[in-house]
C-alpha positions as CSV (number, residue, x, y, z in Angstrom):
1,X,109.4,89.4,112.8
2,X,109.0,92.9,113.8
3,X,108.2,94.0,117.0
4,X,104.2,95.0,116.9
5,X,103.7,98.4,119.3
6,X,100.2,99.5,119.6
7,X,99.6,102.0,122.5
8,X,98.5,101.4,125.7
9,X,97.9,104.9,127.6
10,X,94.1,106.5,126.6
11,X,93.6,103.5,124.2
12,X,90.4,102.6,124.3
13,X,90.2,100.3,121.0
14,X,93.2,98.1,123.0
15,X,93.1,94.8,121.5
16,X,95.2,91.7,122.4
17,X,99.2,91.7,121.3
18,X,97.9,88.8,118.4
19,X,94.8,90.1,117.2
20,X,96.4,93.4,117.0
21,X,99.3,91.9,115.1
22,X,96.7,90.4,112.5
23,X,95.2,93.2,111.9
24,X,97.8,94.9,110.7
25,X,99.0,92.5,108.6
26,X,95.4,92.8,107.3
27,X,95.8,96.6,106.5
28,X,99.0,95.2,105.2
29,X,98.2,92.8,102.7
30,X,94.7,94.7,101.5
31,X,95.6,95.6,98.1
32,X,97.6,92.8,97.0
33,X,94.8,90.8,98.3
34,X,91.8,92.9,96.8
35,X,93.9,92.5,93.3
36,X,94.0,88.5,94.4
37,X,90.7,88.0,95.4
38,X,88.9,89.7,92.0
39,X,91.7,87.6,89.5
40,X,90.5,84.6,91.1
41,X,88.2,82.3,90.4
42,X,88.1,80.5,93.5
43,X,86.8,83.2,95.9
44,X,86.4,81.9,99.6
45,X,84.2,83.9,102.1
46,X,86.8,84.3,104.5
47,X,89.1,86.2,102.4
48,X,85.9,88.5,101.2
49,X,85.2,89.3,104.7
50,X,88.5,90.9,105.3
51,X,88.7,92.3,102.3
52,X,85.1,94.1,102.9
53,X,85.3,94.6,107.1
54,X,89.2,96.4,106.0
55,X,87.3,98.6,103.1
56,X,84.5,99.5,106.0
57,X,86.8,100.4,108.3
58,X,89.0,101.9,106.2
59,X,85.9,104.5,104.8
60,X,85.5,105.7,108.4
61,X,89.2,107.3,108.9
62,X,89.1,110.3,107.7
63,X,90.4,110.8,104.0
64,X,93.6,113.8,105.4
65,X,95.2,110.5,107.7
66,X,93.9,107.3,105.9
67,X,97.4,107.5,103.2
68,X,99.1,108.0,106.2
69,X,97.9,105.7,108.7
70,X,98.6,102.9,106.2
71,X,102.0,104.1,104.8
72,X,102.9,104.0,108.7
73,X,101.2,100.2,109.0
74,X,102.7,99.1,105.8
75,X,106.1,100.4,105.6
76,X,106.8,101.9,109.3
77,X,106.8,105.3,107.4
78,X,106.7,108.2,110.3
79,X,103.7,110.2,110.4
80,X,103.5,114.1,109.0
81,X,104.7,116.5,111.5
82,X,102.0,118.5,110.9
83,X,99.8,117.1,113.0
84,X,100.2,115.5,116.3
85,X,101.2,112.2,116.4
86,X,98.8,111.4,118.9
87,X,95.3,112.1,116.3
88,X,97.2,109.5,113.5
89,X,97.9,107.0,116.9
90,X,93.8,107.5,117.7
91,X,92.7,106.7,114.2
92,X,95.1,104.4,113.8
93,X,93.7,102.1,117.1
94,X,90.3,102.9,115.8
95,X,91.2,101.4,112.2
96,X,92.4,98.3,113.8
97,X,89.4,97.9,116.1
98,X,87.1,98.3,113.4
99,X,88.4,95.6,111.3
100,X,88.6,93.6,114.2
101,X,85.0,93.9,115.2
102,X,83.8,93.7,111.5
103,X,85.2,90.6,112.0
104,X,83.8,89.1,115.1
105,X,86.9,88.7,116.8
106,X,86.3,91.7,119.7
């Protein structure tokens, strides 16, 4: 498994190495499990809360980074250098916290 980095300096959404880790295997696996979660027909609450806190969260990025941030969560793709890398880090730590806090785990 992958070394999880999340940043530490100015960070104020810092979460936990393992919290953080499931969260972004949350952003991760969102669409395969959205696609999963509607084909079934045994839905369990659980899975619709993370499927509905990662949508809320999701709707607060702004639409320019949100493809970004989650090509960077989901394949380690590098972010546009046309903006600093710092803004996609900030939205980035934000996304996560949300989720996380949708989720009453912060």
């Amino acid at each position: 498994m992958a070394k999880v980095y999340q940043r530490k300096k100015s960070n104020e959404f810092y979460l936990p190495e393992n919290l953080y880790a499931s969260m972004t295997y949350a952003v991760k696996e969102y669409e395969r499990q959205k696609v999963e979660y509607y084909k079934s027909t045994t839905q369990t609450e659980n899975k619709y809360k993370l499927i509905h806190a990662t949508a809320q969260a999701l709707e607060i990025i702004p639409i320019e980074y949100r493809h970004d941030i989650i090509e960077n969560i989901s394949v380690n793709k590098p972010y546009p250098k046309n903006v600093p890398s710092a803004i996609y880090g900030k939205w980035k730590a934000l996304l996560l916290y949300t989720i996380a806090y949708k989720l009453n785990l912060v």
